[in-house]
Residue frames as qw, qx, qy, qz and C-alpha x, y, z in Angstrom:
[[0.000, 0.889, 0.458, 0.000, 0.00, 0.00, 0.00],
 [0.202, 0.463, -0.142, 0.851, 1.33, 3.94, -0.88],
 [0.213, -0.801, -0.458, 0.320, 1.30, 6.11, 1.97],
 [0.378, 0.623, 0.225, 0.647, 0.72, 9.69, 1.09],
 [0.470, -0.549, -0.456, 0.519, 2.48, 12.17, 2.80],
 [0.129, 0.087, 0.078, 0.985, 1.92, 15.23, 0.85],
 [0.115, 0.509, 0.753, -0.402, -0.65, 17.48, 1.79],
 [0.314, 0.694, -0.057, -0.646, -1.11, 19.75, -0.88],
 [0.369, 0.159, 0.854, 0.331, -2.34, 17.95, -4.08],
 [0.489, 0.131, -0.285, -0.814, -4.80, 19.32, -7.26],
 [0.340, 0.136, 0.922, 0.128, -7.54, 17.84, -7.84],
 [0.227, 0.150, -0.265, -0.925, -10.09, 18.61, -10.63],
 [0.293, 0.270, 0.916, -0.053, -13.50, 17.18, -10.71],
 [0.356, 0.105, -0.235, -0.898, -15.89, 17.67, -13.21],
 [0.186, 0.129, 0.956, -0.187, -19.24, 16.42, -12.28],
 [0.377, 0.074, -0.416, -0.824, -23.11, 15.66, -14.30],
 [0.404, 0.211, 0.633, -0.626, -26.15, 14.97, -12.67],
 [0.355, -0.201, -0.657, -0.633, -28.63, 13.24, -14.69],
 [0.161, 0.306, 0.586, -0.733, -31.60, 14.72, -13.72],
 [0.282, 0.568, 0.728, 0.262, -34.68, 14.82, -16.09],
 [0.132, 0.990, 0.047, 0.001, -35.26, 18.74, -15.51],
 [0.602, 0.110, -0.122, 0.781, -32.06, 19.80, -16.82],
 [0.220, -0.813, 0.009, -0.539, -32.83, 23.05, -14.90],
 [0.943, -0.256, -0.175, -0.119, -32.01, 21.18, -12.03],
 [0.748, 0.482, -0.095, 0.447, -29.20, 20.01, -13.30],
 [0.159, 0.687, -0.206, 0.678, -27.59, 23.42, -12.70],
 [0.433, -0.724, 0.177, -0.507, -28.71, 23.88, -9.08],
 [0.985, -0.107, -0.062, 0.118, -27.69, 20.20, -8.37],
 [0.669, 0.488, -0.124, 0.546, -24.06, 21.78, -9.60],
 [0.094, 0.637, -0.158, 0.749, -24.26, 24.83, -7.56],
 [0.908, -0.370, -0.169, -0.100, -25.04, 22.47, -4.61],
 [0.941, 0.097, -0.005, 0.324, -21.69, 20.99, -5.02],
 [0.292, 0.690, -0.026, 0.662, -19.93, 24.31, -5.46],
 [0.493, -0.669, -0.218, -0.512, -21.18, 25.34, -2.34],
 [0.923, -0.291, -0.140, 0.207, -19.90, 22.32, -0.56],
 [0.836, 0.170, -0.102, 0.511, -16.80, 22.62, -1.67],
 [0.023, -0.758, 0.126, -0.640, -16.69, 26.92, -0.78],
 [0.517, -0.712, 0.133, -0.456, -17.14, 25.51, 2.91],
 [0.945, 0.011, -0.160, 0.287, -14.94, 23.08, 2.91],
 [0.626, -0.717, 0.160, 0.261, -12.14, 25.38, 3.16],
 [0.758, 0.001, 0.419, 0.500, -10.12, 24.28, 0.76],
 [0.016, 0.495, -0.453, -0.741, -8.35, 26.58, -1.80],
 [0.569, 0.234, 0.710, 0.342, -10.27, 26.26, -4.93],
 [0.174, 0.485, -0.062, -0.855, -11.25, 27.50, -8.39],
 [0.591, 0.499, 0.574, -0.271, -14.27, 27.14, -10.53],
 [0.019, 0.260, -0.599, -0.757, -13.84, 26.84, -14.37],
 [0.506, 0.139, 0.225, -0.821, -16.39, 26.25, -16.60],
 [0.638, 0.347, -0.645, -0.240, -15.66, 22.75, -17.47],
 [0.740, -0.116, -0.588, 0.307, -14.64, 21.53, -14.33],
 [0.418, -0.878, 0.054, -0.228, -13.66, 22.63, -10.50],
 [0.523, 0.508, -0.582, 0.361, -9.84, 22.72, -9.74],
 [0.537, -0.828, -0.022, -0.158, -9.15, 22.21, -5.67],
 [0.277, 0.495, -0.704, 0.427, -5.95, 21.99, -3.49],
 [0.543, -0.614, 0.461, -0.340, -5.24, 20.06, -0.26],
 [0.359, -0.372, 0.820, -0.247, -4.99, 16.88, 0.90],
 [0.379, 0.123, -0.675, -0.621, -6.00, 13.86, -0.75],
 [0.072, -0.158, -0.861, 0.479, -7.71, 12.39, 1.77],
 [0.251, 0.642, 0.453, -0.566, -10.24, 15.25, 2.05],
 [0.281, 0.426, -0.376, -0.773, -10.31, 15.92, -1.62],
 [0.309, -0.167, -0.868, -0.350, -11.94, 12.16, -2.27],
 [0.052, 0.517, 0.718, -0.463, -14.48, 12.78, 0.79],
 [0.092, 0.411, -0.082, -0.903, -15.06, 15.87, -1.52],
 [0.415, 0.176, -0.669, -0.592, -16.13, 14.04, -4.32],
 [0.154, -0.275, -0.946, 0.080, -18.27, 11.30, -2.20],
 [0.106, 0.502, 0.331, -0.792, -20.09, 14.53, -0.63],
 [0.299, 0.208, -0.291, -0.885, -20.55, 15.62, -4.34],
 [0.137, -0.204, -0.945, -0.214, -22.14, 12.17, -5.26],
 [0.098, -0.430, -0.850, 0.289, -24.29, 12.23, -2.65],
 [0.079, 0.496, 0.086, -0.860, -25.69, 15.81, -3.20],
 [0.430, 0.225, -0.331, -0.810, -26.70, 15.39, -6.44],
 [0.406, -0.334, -0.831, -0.180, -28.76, 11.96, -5.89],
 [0.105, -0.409, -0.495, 0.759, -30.06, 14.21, -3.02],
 [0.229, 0.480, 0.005, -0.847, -31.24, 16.64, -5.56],
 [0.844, 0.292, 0.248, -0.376, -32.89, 13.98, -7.81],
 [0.199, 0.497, -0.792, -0.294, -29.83, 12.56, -9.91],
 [0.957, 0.124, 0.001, -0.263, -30.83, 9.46, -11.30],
 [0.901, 0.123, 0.091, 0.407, -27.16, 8.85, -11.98],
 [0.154, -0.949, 0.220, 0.167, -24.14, 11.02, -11.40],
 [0.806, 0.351, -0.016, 0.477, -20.80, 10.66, -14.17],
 [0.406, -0.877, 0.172, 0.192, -17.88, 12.06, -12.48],
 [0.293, 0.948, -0.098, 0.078, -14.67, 13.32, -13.71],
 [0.469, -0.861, 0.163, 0.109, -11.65, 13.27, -11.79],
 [0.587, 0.599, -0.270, 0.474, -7.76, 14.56, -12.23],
 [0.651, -0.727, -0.038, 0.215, -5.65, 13.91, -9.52],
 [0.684, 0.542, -0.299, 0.386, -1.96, 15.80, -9.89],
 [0.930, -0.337, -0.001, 0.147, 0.15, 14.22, -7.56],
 [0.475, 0.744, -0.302, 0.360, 3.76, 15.55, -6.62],
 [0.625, -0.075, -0.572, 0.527, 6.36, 14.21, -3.94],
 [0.185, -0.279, -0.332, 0.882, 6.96, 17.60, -2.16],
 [0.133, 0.707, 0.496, -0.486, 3.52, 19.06, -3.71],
 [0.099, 0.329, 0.461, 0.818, 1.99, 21.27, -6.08],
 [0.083, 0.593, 0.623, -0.504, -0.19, 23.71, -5.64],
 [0.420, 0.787, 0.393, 0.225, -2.64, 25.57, -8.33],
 [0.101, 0.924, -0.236, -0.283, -0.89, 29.77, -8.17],
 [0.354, -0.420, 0.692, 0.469, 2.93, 27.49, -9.36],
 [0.482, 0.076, 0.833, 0.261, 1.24, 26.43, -12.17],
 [0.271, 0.733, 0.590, 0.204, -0.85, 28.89, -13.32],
 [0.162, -0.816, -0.060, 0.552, 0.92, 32.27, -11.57],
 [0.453, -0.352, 0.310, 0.758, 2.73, 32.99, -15.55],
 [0.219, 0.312, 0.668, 0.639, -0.21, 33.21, -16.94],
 [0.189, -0.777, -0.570, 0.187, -2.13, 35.74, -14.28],
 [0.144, 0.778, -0.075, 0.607, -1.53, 39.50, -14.14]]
């Protein structure tokens, strides 16, 4: 078994509720958003996907939380994403993106 001892990891999840009102849909998303805003964690919301930082530990409870939220909100079925990027001594989202920010 790996043990992971970094705490600062990306992950990116892009998740789709299948919900019959695709109105829904949306709010099901913005559910999930939500979560994740109170979670703490360092993240940022594109419009393909949601990027986050920490710990991988609490970044898959993230993504069980999301499940469960959107079969909460009527998902019939929920197709998840996920990109995990994984680095001995860490990564974190500004090193990777900071040449391309004003």
């Amino acid at each position: 078994m790996v043990t992971y001892t970094v705490e600062k990891i990306n992950l990116s999840l892009q998740i789709v509720p299948i919900i019959e009102d695709e109105g829904k849909m949306y709010g099901a998303v913005d559910k999930v958003i939500e979560m994740i805003a109170k979670s703490g964690y360092k993240y940022e919301v594109g419009p393909m996907e949601t990027t986050i930082e920490g710990d991988i530990d609490g970044l898959l409870q993230i993504v069980k939380d999301a499940q469960k939220i959107c079969v909460e909100e009527g998902a019939v079925r929920v197709v998840s994403v996920i990109k995990i990027d994984y680095k001995k001594d860490g990564i974190g989202m500004d090193e990777k993106t900071k040449k391309y920010r004003g």
